[in-house]
N, C-alpha and C positions, 0 to 999 in steps of 0.2 A: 504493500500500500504506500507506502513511504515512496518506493521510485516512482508510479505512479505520479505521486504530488510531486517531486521535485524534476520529473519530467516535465510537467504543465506547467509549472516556474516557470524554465527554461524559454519553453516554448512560450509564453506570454511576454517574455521578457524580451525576446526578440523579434526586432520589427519588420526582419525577413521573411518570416515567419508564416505572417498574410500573405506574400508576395506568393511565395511556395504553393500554400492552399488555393489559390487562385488559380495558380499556372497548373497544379492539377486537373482540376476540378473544370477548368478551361479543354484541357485534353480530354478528359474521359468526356465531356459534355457532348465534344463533337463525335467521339468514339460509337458514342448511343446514338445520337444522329445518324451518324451514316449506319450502323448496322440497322435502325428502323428504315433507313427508306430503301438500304438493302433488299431488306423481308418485305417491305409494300412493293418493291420494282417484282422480283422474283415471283412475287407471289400474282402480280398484272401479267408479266411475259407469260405463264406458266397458263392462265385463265387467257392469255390472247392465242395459245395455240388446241389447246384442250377443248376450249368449248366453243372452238369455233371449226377445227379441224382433225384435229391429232385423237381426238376422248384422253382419256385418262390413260389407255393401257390399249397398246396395238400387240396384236397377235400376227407373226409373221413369217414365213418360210426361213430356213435357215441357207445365207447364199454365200456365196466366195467373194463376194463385192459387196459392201456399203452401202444398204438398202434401206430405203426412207418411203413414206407415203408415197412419192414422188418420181418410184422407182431405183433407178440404178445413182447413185451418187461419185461415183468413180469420174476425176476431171476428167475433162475432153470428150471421154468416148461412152460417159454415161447415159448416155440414151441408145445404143446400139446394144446393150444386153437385153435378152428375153427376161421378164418376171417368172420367178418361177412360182409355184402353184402351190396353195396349202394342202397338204394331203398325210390323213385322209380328213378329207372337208367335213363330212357329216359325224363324224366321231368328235373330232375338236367340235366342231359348233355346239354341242349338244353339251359336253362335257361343261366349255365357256359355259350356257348359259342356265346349268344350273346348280352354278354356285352362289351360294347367299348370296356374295358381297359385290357379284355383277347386277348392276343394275339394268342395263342395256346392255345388249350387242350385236353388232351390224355387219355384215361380210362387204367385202367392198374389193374392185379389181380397178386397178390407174392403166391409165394406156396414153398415148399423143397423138392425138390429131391435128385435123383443123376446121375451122369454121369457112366456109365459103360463100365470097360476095361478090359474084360476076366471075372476074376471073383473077382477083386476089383471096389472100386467103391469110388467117388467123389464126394462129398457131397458141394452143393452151394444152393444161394436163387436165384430162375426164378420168373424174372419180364416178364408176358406176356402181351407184347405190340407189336404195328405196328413199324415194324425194321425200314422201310421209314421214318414214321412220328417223331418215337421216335429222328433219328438222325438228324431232324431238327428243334426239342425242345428243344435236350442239344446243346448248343456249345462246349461244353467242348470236346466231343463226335470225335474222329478225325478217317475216315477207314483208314485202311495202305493196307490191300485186301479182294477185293471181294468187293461185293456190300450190303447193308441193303435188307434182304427177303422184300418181300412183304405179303399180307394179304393170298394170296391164299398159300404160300407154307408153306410147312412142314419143316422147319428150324431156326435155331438159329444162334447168333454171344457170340465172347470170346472175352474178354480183351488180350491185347500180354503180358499182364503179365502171367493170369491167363491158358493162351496156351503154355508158358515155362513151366511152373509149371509142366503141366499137363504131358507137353512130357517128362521131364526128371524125373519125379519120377514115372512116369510106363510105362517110355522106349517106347515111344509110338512115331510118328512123324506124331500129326495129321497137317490138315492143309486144307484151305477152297475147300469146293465139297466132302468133306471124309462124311460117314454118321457114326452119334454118339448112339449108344444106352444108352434109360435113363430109368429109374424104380423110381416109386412113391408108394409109403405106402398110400390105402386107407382103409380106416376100420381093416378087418382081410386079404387083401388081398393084392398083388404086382401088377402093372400097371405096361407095360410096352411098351412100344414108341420107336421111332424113330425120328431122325431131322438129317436135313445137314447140315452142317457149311457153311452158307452164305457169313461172315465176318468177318474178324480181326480187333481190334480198339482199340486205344489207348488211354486215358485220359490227358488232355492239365497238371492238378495236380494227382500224384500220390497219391492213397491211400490204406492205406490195406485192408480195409474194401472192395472195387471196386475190390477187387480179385475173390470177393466169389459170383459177381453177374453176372449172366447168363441170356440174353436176347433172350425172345422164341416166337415164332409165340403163341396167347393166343390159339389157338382152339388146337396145340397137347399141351400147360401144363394143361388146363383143365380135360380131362384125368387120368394125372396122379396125378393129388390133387381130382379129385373125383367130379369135378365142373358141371361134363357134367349130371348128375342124374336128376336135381334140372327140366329139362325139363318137364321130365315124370312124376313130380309131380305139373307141372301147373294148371291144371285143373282137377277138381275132373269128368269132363264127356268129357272126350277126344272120339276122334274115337273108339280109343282101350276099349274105356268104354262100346262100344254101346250096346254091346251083354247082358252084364248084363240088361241093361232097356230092353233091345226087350225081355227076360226074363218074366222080370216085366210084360209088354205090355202080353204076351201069358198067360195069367195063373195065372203067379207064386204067385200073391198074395193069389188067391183061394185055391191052393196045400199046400198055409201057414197057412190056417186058414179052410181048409176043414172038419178038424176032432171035429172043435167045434159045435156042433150042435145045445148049448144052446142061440150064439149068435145073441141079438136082433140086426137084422140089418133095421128094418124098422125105418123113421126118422135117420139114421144115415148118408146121404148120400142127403140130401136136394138139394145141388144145382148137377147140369150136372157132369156127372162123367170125367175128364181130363184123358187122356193118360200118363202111368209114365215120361218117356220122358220129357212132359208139364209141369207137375208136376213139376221135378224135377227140370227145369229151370227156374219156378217161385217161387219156395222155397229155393233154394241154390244162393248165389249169385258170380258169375261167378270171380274167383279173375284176378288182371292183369296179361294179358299174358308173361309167363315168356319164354325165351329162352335163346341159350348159348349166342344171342348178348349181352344180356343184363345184363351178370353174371361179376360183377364188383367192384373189393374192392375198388379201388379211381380215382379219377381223378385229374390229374399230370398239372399244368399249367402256364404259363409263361406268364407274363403283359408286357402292353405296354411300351416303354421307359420311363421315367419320374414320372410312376407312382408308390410311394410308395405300397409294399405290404401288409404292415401294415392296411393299409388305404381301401387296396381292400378287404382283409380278414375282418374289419367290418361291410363294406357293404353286403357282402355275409352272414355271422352269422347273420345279422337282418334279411335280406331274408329269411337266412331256416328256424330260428323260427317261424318268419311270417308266413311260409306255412307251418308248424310242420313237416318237415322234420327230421326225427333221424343223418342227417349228421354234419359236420362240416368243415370248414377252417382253415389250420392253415399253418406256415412259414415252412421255410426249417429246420430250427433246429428241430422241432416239428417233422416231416415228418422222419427226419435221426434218431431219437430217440436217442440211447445209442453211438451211433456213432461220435453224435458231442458233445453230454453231457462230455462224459469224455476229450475231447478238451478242454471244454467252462470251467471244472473245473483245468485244466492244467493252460490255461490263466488267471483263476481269483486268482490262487495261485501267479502267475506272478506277476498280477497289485497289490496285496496285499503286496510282496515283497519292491516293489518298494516304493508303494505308504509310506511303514514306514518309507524306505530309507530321503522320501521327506521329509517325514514328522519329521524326527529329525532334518534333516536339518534346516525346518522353525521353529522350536522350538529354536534351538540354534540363529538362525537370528534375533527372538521376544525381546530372552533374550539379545542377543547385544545390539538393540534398547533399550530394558528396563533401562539395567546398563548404557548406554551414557545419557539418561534422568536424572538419577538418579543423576550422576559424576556433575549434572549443579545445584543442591540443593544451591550451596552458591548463584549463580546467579540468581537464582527464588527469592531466598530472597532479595537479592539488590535491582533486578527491584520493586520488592515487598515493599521496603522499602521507593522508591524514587518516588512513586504515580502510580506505574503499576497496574492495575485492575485486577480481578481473568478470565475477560475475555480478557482481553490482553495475559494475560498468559496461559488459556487454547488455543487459536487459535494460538499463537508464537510454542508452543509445535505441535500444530494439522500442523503446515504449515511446521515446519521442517522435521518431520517425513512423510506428502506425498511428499513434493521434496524429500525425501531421494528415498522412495519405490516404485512412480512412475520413478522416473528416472532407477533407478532400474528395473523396467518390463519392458519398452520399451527397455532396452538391454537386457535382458533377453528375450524376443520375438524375438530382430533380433538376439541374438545367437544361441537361439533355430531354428529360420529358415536357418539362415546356416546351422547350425551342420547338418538339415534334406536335406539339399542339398547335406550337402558332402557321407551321406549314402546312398542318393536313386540313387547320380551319383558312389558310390565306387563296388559297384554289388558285395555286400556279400551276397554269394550260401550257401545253409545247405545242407550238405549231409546226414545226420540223419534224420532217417523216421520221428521222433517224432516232431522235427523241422519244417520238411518241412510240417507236419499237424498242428502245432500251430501257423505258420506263413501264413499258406495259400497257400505256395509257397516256390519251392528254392532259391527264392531270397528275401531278406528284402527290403518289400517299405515302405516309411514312407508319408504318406498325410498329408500336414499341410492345415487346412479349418480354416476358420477365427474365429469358435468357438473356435479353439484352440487359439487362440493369442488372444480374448476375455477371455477367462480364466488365462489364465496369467495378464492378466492385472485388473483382479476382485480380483484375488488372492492378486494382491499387494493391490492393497484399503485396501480390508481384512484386511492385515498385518499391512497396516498403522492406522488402525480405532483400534484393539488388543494392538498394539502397543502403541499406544496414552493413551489410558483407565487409564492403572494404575499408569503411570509416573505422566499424571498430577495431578492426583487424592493426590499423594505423596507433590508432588509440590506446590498446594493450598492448603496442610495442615499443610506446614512450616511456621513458626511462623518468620517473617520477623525477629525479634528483635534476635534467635536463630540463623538464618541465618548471618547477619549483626556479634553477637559476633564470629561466625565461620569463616569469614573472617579476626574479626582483628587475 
């Protein structure tokens, strides 16, 4: 109790002393600041791709290349890889959608086309999904007109961005019920379709990226990426096959082998002779039947309130191993691929920024602490001289320096919680595209959560425990009688 008290002497007794708790309490303030508007930015980016494209949690074939909603993410030649196919489709989907903590989930196949107008053309990525279902996956997702197609029609919806766009740079005034011709590159050849414009809609966060996506009924973009083939190669003995066996069945082995006449066929033919047909369906083994339902690059999903997706994505990844599935689970960032990468390196140049900012700061803070340790050398030696013990004087040191730095954080947390009040009540808007995608939004929120004022307040310990280290170290290496002559 006693170092205590004559800690707080000390400490009142110098006029440094404020200066210190300030210039703390200054640092950890902005500390909490940036980590609140951290967690608001993160937490905007995160809701401007989720619920507007990505869901919570994409389910996805496992490829050799860097695969995003958006298909192949490999530079230069990413758009020349085939997507490969979830399989098997109706196992995963069934499995996905009935666990708890899915709330939704939507199958969805990307492909490139284009849109054609006269004889230019418009070049976007087609998510083919269910316009219904899709619009009450995304929240984000808002119509302005028309209604989301349904499964049976032959149509699409436009972003209102990407519908200005369209109308004013090829003079064009479409607008929903107009029908749109579109052409796909398969193989060596051009596909070419038709869809109605269903719907107009807008995104709650604008992006640039959400310009270039065009949502289509799956059964006409199949079509035109080439998806619809995959039928006629399901089965190696389809109907269309039959005629070759009835072949086989009439004859045709005999017409195959009629001109050999040296061949022994007795003993070669021991048990019952089977019909090719028979044959053929006890030798070949019949693979799963594929159809266009089941033609499927991912599956797009949204969890229940409460539920980390982090958390749901591991339980799924054990599952598909489990069952050797080739798929996988991964987050939104994962899902938007280069889209939010270059965001996520935008932000981390940010926090890098700052964080040195902070961090000269707490250096020059340390070295305050240091040099007021130090300025008390004649006094360590007095105490030193007059029967003070080397632990008397490490813990006199240890106790001034945490009342300096705890007092210090706890201002420094309730400044820091101001400050984040006065920004999240002052509605500062960005009007800069780049802004309003590395804030999340055009308006800055800043969340303070109690990790944050937990860290500020670890921070300062920190400071006082660094702080402590070398002063005393200095301090119980002074030679009391040194000390004592520098006094007189």
């Amino acid at each position: 109790m006693f170092t205590l008290n004559f800690a707080f002497k000390n400490i009142i007794s110098r006029k440094s002393s404020l200066v210190i708790i300030l210039f703390i309490a200054f640092s950890i303030a902005v500390l909490v600041m940036a980590n609140a508007v951290f967690d608001g930015t993160k937490s905007g980016i995160e809701k401007t791709f989720s619920q507007n494209f990505t869901g919570d949690i994409v389910i996805r074939p496992k490829a050799q290349f860097p695969m995003s909603l958006f298909g192949d993410e490999t530079p230069v030649t990413g758009n020349l890889s085939e997507l490969p196919q979830l399989i098997p489709y109706t196992d995963i989907y069934e499995y996905v959608s009935s666990l708890d903590y899915v709330k939704q989930a939507l199958p969805q196949i990307t492909g490139q086309a284009v849109l054609r107008f006269g004889d230019r053309n418009f070049g976007a990525y087609f998510f083919g999904v269910d316009g219904q279902e899709y619009a009450q996956l995304m929240p984000g997702i808002k119509i302005l007109s028309g209604q989301p197609y349904s499964s049976d029609q032959d149509a699409m919806m436009l972003s209102k961005e990407m519908l200005q766009k369209i109308n004013e740079e090829y003079n064009v005034s479409l607008q929903v019920g107009d029908q749109i011709q579109l052409a796909g590159f398969t193989g060596s050849s051009y596909t070419l379709r038709a869809a109605v414009l269903s719907a107009v809609y807008e995104y709650a966060v604008h992006n640039d990226l959400q310009d270039k996506i065009v949502l289509i009924n799956p059964s006409v973009l199949r079509p035109l990426i080439g998806l619809n083939s995959t039928e006629i190669d399901a089965s190696l003995f389809t109907q269309d096959n039959s005629g070759l066996l009835e072949n086989l069945d009439e004859g045709g082995i005999d017409d195959l082998f009629g001109d050999c006449e040296d061949f022994e066929a007795d003993g070669f033919f021991e048990e019952e002779a089977v019909p090719a047909k028979e044959a053929a369906a006890q030798t070949v083994e019949e693979p799963e039947q594929v159809s266009e339902e089941t033609i499927w690059n991912y599956i797009v999903c949204s969890v229940q309130a409460g539920v980390p997706a982090r958390i749901a994505i591991r339980k799924m990844n054990r599952e598909f191993a489990k069952r050797e599935w080739p798929v996988q689970a991964v987050d939104w960032r994962a899902a938007a691929g280069m889209a939010a990468q270059y965001i996520y390196w935008m932000r981390l140049i940010f926090n890098i920024g700052l964080i040195i900012i902070i961090g000269t700061g707490f250096i020059i803070v340390n070295n305050t602490l240091v040099i007021a340790a130090l300025d008390r050398s004649k006094e360590t030696g007095a105490l030193r001289a007059i029967g003070a013990g080397r632990r008397f004087i490490a813990l006199e040191y240890l106790a001034e320096t945490l009342m300096l730095t705890i007092t210090a954080g706890i201002l420094g947390c309730l400044l820091g919680v101001v400050g984040n009040s006065f920004l999240s009540n002052g509605s500062i808007h960005f009007s800069n595209t780049y802004l309003v995608q590395l804030f999340g939004g055009d308006t800055l929120r800043a969340v303070v959560r109690m990790p944050n004022i937990l860290s500020g307040m670890a921070l300062s310990l920190i400071l006082a425990v660094v702080a402590w280290i070398y002063p005393v170290r200095i301090a119980l290496n002074t030679s009391p009688v040194a000390a004592m002559e520098a006094v007189r």
